[in-house]
N, C-alpha and C positions, 0 to 999 in steps of 0.2 A: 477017810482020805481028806476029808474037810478038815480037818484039826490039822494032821503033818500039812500040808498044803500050807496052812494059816501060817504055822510054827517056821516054816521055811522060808514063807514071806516075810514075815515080821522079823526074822534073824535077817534078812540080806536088805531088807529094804533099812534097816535100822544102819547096818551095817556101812550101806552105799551113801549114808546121810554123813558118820561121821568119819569116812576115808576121804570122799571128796573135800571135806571140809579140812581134813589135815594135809591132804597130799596138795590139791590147789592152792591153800592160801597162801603162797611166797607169789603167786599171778596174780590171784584176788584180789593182793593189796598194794599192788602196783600197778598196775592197768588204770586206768579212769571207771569211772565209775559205773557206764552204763556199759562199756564191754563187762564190765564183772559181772553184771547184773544176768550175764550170758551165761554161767554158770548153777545160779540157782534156777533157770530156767531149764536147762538139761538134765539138772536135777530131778525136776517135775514130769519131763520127758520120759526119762529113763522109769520113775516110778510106775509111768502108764506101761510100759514094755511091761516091768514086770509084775503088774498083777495081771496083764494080757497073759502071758507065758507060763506064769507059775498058780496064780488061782482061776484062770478063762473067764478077766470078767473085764469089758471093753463098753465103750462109752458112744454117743457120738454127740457133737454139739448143732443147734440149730439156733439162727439168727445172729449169729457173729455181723452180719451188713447192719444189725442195729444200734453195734458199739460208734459211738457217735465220733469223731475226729477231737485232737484235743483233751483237754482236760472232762472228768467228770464222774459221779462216784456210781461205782459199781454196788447194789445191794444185792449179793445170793441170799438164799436159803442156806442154815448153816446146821449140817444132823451129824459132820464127821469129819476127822480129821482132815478124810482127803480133798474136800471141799476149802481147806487151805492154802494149796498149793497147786491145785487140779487148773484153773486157770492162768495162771504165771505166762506160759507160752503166748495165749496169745492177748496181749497188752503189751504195751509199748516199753512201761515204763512208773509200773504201778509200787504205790504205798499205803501202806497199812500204819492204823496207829494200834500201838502192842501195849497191852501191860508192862509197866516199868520192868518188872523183875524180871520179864525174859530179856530184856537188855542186859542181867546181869551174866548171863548164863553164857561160857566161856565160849567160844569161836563161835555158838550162834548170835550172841549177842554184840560180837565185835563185828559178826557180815551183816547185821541189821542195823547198824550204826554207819558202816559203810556207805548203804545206800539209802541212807538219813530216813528211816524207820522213825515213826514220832512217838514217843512212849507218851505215858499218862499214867495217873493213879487213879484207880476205876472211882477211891473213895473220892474224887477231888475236887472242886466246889469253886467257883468266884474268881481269882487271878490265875489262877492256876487254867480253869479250863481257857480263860483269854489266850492265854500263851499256847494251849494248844492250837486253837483256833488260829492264832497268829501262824505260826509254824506251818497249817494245814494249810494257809491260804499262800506262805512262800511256795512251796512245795507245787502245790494245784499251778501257779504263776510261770511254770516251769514247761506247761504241756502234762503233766502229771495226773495218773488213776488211781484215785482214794477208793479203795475197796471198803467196805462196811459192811457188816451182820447184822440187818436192824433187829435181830431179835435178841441178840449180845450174847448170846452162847450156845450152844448143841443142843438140840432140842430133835426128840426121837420122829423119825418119819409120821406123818398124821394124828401129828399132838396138836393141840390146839394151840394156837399161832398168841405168843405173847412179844410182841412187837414197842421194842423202847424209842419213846419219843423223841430221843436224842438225834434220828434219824431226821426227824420233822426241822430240826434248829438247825443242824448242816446246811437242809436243802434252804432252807431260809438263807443263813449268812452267806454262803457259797456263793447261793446263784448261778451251781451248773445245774447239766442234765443229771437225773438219777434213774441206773436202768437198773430194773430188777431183776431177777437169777431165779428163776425154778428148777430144783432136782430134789433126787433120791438117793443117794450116795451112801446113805445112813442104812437102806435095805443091803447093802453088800459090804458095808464095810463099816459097822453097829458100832458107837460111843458104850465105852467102855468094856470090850469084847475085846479078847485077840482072833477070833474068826472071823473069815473074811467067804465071802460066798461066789462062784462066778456067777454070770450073765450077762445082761446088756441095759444097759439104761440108754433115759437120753436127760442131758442137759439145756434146758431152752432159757435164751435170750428173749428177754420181752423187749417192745420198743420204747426207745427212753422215757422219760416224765420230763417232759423243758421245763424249764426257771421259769417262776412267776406266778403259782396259783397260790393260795390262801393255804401257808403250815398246817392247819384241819384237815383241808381237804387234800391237800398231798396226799398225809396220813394214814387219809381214808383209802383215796386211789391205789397206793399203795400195795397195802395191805389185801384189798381188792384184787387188783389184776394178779399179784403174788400167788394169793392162797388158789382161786381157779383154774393157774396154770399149774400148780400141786397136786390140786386134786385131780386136774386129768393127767399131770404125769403117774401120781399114784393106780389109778383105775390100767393105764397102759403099762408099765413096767409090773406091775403083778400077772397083766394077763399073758404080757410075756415072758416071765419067770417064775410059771407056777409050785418051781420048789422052793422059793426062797419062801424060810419060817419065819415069820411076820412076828412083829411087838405087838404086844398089847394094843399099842395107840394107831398102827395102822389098819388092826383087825377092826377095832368099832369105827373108824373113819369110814372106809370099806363098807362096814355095812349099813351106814347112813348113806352112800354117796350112791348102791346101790337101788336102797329103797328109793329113793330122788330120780334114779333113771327110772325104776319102774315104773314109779306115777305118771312120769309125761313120757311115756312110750306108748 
C-alpha cells in the first residue's frame, strides 16, 4: 500500500504543480505581484491536503510567535523536497536565491522571475556574488524573508550536520535576525525516493539570533541550537512513528543520542 499510495501521490502532486502553473498564469501575470505570490501559496496548501488525504502524513508547526516582524532570514534544516515549499503560507512575502538554471526552466522559471527570485551561480566568486548581495539587500529593503539552507543542500535525517559558512557572511552584511528551523521531513518524504510514509511530525521554530555577535560565534550558535533542537525532534518523531524505516544516518544518530540519555538518567 505504501508504494501505490507514493505512486499516486507523486502522479497528482506533480500533476497539481504544472496545471496550476498552465491554467493560472493569464492571472499570475497580470495581477501585482504579491496577490500572485497567493497562488504558489495555495499551491503549498493544497500539497499539505494531499499528502494528509492520500499518504496520512500531517505536520504541526510550533513557534510561529518567534518569526520576528519584517525583514529577516529564515535558516531550516534541509533533508527534502517538502521542506521547500512547506513553509510559503505562513511568511509574508518570502525570497529565496535559486540556482540560475531553474530560472531557465519554462513557466517555473518565469513565476520566479515574477516574484524577483535572485538567481546565482553556485561556482561564482568576487563581482558576481556583490551583485548578489546587492539584489538581496534591495529585496530584504522591501520588508522581505530571505529563506536560506545553511547546509546548501539535502542532507539525510541524522547525518552529520555540514553547515556553509556562507550563512556566517549574510548574517554579517545583512544585519537581520536569523531564525533557525528544525525538522524531519526527510523520515516521510526521503531524498531521492519516490516513497513517501505517513505520520506525524512537528516542525519547530527556534527563536531568532539578533544582529550583531562575532560571524564565529553566530556560526557556532547556530549550528548549536539547530542540531539540539534535531536531535530531540529526531528522539520524538521516531517514538512517535515507530514504523517508519530509518536511514542508515538516523539509525547510528539514534543510538548515540540514546546512549547520552542513558548515562545521565
Amino acid at each position: 500500500m505504501i508504494a501505490l499510495r507514493s505512486v499516486l501521490f507523486n502522479t497528482i502532486f506533480y500533476a497539481n504543480l504544472i496545471i496550476r502553473m498552465i491554467v493560472l498564469s493569464p492571472y499570475y501575470f497580470v495581477v501585482p505581484r504579491l496577490t500572485a505570490y497567493a497562488i504558489p501559496k495555495n499551491w503549498a496548501r493544497s500539497n499539505h491536503w494531499l499528502m494528509r488525504m492520500i499518504i496520512g502524513t500531517t505536520f504541526e508547526i510550533e513557534g510561529l510567535e518567534n518569526l520576528p516582524d519584517g525583514s529577516f532570514i529564515l535558516a531550516p534544516k534541509h533533508q527534502s523536497f517538502w521542506d521547500t515549499y512547506a513553509l510559503l503560507p505562513k511568511l509574508k512575502d518570502p525570497v529565496y536565491i535559486l540556482k540560475r538554471e531553474l530560472m531557465w526552466i519554462p513557466l517555473f522559471g518565469w513565476y520566479a522571475k515574477k516574484q524577483r527570485m535572485i538567481p546565482v551561480d553556485r561556482g561564482a566568486r568576487g563581482k558576481v556574488m556583490v551583485e548578489v548581495l546587492k539584489r538581496t539587500r534591495e529585496e530584504l529593503s522591501t520588508g522581505r524573508q530571505l529563506i536560506i539552507y545553511p547546509e546548501g543542500t539535502r542532507r539525510p535525517p541524522g547525518a552529520e550536520p555540514v553547515y556553509k559558512y556562507g550563512i556566517a557572511r549574510m548574517y554579517r552584511d545583512l544585519a537581520i535576525p536569523v531564525v533557525p528551523v528544525a525538522m524531519h521531513p526527510g523520515l516521510f518524504w526521503p531524498r531521492r525516493s519516490f516513497r513517501r510514509y505517513p505520520g506525524h511530525f512537528k516542525v519547530r521554530i527556534l527563536p531568532p539570533i539578533m544582529p550583531g555577535m562575532d560571524p564565529d560565534a553566530f556560526f557556532a550558535h547556530l549550528i548549536e541550537v539547530t542540531e539540539r533542537a534535531s536531535d530531540e525532534l529526531l528522539l520524538d518523531t521516531v517514538e512517535r512513528n515507530p514504523h517508519l524505516p530509518l536511514p542508515p544516518t538516523a539509525i547510528a544518530r539514534l543510538t548515540e543520542l540514546r546512549k547520552v540519555k542513558a548515562a545521565t538518567a
